[in-house]
DRENLO-857997 format. One record per residue: x, y, z negated of N, C-alpha, C in turn; residue in one letter. Coordinates in Angstrom, 1 decimal. Each point is the difference from the previous one (the first is absolute). Layout:
residues N
@nX->X	nY->Y	nZ->Z	caX->X	caY->Y	caZ->Z	cX->X	cY->Y	cZ->Z	resn->A
...
This chain:
residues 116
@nX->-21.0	nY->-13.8	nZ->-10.1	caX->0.0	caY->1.5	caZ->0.2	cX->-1.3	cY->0.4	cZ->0.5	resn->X
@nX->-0.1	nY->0.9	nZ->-0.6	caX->-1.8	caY->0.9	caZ->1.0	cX->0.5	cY->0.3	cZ->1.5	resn->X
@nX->-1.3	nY->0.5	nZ->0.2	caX->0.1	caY->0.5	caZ->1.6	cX->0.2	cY->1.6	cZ->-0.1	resn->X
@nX->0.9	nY->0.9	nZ->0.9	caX->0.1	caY->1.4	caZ->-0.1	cX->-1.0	cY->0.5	cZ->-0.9	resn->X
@nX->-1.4	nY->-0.6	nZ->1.1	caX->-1.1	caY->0.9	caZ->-0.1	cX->-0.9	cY->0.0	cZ->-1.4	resn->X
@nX->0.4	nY->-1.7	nZ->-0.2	caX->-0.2	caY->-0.1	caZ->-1.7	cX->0.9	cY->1.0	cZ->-0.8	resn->X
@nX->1.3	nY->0.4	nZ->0.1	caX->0.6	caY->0.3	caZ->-1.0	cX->0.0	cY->1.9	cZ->0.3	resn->X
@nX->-1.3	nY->0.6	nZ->0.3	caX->0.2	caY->1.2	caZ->0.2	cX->-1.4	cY->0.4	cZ->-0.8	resn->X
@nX->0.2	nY->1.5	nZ->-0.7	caX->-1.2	caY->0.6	caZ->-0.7	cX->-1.2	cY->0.7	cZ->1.1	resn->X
@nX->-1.1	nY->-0.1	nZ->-0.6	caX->-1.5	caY->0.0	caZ->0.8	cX->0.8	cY->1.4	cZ->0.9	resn->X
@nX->0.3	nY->0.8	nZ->-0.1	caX->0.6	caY->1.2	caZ->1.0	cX->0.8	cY->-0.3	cZ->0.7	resn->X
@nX->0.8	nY->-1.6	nZ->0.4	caX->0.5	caY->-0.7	caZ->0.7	cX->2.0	cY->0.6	cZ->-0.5	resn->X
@nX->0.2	nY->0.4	nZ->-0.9	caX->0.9	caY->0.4	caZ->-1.0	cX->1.1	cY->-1.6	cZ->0.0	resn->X
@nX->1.1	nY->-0.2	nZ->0.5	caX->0.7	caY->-1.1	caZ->-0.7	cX->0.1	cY->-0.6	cZ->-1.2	resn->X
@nX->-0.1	nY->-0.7	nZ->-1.0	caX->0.4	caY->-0.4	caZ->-1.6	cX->1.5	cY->-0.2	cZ->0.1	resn->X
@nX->0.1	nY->0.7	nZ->-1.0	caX->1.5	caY->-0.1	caZ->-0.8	cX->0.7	cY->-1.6	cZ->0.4	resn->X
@nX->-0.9	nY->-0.8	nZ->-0.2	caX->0.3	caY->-1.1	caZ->0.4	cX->-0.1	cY->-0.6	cZ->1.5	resn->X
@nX->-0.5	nY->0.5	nZ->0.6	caX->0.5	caY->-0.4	caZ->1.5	cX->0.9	cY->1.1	cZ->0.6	resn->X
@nX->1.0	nY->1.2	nZ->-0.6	caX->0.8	caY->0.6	caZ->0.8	cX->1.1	cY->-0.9	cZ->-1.1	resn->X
@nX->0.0	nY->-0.8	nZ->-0.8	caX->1.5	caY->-0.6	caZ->-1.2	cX->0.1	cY->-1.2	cZ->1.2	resn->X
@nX->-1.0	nY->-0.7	nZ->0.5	caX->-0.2	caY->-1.0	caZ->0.9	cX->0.5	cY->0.0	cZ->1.3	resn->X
@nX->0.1	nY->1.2	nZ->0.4	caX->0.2	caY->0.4	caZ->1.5	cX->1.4	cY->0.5	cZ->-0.2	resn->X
@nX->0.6	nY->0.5	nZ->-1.1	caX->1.1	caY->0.5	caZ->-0.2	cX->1.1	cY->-1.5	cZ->-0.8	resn->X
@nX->-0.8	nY->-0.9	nZ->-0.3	caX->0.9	caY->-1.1	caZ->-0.5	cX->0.0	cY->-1.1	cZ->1.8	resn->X
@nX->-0.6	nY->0.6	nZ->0.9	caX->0.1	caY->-0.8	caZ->1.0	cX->1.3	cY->0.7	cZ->1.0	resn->X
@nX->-0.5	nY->1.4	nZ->-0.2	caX->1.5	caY->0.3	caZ->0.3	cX->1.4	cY->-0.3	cZ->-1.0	resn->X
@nX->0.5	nY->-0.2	nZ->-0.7	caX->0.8	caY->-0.2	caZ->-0.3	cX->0.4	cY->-1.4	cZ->0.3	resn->X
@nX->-0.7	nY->-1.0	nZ->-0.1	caX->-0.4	caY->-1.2	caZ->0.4	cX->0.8	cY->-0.4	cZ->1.6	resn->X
@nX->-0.2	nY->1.2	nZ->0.6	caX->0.3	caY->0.0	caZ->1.6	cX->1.3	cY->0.5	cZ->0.1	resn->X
@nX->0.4	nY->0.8	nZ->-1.2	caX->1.0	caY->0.9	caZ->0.2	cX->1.0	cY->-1.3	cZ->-0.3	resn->X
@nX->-0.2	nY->-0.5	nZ->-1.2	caX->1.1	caY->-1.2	caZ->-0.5	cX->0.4	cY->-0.9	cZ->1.0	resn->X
@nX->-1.6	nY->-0.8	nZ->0.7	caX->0.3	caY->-0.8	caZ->1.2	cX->0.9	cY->0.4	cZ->1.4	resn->X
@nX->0.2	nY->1.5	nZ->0.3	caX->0.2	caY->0.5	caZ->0.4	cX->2.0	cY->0.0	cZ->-0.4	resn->X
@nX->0.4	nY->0.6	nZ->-1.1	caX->1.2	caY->-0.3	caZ->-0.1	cX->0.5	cY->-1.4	cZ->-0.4	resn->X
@nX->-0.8	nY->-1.0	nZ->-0.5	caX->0.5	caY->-1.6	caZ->0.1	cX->0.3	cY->-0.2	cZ->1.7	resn->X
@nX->-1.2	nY->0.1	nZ->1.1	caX->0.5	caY->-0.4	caZ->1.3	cX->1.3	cY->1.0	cZ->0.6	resn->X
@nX->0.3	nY->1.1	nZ->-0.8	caX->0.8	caY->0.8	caZ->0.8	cX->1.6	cY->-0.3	cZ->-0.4	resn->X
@nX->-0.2	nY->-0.4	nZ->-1.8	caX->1.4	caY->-0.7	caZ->-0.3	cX->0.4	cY->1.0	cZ->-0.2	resn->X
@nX->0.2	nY->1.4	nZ->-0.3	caX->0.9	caY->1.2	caZ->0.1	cX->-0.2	cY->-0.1	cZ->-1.4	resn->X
@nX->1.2	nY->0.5	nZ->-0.5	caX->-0.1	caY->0.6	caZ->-1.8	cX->0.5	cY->1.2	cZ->0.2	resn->X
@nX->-0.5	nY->1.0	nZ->-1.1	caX->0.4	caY->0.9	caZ->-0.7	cX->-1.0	cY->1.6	cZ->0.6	resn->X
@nX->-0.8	nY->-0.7	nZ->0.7	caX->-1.4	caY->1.3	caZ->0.6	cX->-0.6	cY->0.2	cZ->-1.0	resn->X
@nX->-0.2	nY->1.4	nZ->0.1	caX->-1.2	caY->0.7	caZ->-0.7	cX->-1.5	cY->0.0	cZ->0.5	resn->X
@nX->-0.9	nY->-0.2	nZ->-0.9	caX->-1.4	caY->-0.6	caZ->0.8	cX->-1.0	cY->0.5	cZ->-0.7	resn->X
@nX->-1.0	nY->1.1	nZ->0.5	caX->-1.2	caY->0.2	caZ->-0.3	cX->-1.3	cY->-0.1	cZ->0.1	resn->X
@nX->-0.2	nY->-1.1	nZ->-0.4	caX->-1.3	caY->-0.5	caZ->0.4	cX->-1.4	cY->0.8	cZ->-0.1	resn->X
@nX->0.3	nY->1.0	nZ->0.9	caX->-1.5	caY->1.4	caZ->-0.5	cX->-1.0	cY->-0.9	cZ->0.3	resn->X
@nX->-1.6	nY->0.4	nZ->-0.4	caX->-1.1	caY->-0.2	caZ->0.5	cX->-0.1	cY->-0.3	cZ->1.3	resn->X
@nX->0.7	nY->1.0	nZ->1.2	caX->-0.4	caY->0.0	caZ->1.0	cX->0.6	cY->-0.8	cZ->1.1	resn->X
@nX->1.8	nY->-0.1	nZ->-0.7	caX->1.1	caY->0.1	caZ->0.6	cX->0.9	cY->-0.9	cZ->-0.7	resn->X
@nX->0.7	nY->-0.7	nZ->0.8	caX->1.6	caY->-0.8	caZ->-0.6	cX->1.2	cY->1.1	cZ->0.3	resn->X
@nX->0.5	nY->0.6	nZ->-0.6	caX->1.2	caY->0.7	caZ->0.6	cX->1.0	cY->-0.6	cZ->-0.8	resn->X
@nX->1.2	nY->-0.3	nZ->0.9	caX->0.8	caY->-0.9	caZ->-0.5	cX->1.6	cY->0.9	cZ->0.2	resn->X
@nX->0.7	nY->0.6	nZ->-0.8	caX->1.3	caY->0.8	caZ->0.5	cX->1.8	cY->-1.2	cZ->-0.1	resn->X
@nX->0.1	nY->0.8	nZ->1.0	caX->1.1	caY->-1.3	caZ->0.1	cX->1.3	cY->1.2	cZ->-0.7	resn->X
@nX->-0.1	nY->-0.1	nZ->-1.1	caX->1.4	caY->1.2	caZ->-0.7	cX->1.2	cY->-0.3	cZ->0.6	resn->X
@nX->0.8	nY->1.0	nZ->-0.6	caX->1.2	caY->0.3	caZ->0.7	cX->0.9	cY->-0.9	cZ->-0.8	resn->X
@nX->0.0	nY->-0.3	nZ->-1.3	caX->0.8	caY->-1.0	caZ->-0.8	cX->-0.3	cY->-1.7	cZ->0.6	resn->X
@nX->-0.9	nY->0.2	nZ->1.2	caX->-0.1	caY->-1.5	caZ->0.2	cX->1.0	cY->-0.5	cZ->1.3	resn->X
@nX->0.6	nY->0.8	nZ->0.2	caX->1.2	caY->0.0	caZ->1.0	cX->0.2	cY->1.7	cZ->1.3	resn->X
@nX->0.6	nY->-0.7	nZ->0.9	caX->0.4	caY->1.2	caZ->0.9	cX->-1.4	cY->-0.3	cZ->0.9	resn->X
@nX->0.5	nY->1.2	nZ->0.7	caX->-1.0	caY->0.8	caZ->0.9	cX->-0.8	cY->-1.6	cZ->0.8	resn->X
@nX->1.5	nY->-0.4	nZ->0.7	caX->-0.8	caY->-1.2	caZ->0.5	cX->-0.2	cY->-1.2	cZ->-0.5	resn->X
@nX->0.3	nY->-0.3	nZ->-0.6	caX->-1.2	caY->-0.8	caZ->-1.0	cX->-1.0	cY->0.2	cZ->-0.8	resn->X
@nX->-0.5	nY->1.2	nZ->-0.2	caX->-0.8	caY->0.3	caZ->0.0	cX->-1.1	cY->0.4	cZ->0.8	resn->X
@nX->0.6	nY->1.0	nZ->1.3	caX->-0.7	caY->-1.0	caZ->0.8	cX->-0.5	cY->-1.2	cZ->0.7	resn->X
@nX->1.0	nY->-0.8	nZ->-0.2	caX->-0.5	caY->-1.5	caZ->0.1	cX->-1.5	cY->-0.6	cZ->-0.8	resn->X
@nX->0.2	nY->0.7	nZ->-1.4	caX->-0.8	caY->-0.3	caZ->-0.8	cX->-1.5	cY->0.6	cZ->0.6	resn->X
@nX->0.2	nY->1.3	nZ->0.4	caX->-1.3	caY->0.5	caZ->0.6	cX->-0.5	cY->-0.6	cZ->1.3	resn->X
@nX->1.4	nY->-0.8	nZ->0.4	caX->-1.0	caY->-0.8	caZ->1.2	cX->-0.6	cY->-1.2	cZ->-0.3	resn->X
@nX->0.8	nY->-0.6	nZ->-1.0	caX->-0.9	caY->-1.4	caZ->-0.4	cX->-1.3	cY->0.4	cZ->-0.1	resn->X
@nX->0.0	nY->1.2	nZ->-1.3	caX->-1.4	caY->-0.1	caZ->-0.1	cX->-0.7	cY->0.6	cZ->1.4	resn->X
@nX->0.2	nY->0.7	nZ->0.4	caX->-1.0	caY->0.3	caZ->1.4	cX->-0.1	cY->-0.9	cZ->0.3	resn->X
@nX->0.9	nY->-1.3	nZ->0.1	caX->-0.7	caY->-0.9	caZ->1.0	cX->-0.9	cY->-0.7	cZ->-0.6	resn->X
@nX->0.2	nY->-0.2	nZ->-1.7	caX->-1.2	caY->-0.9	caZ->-0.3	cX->-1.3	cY->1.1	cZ->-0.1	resn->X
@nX->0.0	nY->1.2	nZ->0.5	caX->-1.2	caY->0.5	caZ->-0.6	cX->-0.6	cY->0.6	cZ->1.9	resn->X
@nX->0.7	nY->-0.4	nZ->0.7	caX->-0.4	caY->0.5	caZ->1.4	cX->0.0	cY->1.5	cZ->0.4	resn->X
@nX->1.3	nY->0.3	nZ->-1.0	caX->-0.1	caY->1.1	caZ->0.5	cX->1.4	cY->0.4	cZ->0.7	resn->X
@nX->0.6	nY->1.2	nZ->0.2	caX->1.4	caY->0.5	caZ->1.4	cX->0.9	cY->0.7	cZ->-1.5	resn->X
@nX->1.3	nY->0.0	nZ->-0.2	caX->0.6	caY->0.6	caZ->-0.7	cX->0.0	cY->1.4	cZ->1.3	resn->X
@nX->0.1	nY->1.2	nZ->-0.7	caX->0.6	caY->1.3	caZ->1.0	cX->0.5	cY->1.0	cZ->-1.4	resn->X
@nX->1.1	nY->0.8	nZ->1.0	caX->0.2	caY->0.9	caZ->-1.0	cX->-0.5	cY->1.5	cZ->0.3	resn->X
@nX->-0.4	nY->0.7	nZ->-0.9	caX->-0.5	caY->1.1	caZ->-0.7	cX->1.3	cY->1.2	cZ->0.2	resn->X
@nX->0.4	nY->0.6	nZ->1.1	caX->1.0	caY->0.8	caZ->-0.1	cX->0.0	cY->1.6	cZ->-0.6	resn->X
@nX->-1.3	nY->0.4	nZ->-0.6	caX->-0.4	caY->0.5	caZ->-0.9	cX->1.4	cY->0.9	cZ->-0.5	resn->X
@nX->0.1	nY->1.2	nZ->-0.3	caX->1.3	caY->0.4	caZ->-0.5	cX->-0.8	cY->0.1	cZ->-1.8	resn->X
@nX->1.2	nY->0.2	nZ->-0.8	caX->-0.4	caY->0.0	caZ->-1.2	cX->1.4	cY->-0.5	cZ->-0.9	resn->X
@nX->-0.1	nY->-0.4	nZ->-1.6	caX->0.6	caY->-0.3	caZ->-0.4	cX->0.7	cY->-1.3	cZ->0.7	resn->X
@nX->-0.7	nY->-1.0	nZ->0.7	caX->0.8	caY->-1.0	caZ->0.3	cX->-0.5	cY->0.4	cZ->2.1	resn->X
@nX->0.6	nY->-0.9	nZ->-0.1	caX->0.1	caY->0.3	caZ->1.8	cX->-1.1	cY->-0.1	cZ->0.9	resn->X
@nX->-0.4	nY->-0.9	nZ->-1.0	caX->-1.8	caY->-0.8	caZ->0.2	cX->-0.1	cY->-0.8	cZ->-0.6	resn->X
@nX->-0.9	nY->-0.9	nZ->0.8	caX->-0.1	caY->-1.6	caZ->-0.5	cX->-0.2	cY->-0.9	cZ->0.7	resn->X
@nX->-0.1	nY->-1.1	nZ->-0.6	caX->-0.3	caY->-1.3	caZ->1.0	cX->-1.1	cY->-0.7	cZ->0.0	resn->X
@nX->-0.9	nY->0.1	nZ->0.3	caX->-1.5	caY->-0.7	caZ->-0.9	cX->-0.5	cY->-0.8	cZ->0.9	resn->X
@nX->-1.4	nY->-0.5	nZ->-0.4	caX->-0.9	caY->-1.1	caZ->0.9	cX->-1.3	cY->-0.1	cZ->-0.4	resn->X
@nX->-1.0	nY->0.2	nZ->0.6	caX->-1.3	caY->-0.7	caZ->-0.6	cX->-0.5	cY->-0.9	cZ->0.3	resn->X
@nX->-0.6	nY->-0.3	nZ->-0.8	caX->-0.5	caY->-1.9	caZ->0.7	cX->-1.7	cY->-0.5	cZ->-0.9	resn->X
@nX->0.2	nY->-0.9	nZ->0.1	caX->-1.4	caY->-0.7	caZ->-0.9	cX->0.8	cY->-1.2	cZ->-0.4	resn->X
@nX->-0.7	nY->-0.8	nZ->-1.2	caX->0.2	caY->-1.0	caZ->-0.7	cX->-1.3	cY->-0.4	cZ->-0.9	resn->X
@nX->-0.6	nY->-1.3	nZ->0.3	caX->-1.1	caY->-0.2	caZ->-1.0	cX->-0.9	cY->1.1	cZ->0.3	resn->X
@nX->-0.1	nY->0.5	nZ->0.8	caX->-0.9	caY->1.2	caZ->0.3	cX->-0.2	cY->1.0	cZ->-0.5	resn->X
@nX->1.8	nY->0.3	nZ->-0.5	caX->-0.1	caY->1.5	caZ->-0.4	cX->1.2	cY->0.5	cZ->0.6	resn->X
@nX->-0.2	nY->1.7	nZ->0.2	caX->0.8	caY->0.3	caZ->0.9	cX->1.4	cY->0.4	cZ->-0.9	resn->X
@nX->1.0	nY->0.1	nZ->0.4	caX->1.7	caY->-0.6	caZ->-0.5	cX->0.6	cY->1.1	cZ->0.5	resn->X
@nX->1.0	nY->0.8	nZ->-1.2	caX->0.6	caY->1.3	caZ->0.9	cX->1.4	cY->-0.6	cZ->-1.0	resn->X
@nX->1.4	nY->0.0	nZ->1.7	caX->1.1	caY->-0.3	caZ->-1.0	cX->0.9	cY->1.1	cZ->0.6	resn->X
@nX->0.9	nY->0.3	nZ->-1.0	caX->1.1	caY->1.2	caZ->0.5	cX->1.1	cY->-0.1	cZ->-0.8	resn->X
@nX->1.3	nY->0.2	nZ->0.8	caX->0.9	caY->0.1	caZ->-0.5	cX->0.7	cY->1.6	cZ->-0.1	resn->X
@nX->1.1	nY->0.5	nZ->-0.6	caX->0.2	caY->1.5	caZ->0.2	cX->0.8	cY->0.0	cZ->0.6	resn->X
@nX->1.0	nY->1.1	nZ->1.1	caX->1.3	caY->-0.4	caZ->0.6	cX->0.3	cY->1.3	cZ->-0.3	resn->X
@nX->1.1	nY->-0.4	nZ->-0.7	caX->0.6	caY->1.3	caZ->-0.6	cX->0.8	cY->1.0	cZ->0.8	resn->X
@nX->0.1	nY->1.2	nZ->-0.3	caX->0.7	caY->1.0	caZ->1.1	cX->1.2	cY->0.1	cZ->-0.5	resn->X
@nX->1.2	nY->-0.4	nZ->1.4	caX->1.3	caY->-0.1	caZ->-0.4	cX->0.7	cY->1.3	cZ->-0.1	resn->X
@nX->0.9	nY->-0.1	nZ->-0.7	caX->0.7	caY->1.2	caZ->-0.7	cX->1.1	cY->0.8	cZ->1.4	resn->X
@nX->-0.6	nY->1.2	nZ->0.1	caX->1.2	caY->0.8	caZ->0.9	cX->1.4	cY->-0.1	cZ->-0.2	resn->X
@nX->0.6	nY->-0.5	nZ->1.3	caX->1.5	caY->-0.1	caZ->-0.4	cX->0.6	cY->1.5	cZ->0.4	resn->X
């Protein structure tokens, strides 16, 4: 691999090829990332900048799902809290963290229960 500073135009501009680089390392992190966490069935997008990882609602109930948002917080050092935010759902339950040195946003949605 070059060095950043190699792989940038005389205006100090990134090459196409060192942001495919930087973005194949995140995904790289993101995979390592759900191999140590063992969870199946998350949604994962590995942006440029960011891992955000959603823990859906088809992957169980509320609390296992949050369970799921705490695994990962813990491998990523970050605190699950919830978002009591009013809105279509009630909030949420999220966490940020780092992994491999990129910063990690996980959330799950907690749905708003139906008026009896």
């Amino acid at each position: 691999m070059t060095s950043a500073a190699a792989s940038r135009t005389a205006d100090g501009v990134q090459t196409p090829q060192t942001l495919l680089a930087a973005h194949v390392r995140v995904i790289r992190a993101a995979a390592d990332l759900l191999e140590q966490a063992g969870i199946t069935g998350l949604c994962v997008w590995p942006d440029p900048d960011e891992i955000a990882i959603q823990v859906p609602e088809h992957a169980g109930d509320l609390p296992a799902r949050a369970a799921a948002v705490a695994r990962l917080a813990a491998l990523t050092g970050g605190r699950p809290a919830s978002d009591p935010r009013p809105g279509k759902t009630r909030g949420w339950i999220d966490a940020r963290g780092q992994f491999a040195g990129h910063p990690v946003h996980v959330y799950t949605p907690v749905k708003q229960e139906a008026a009896s």
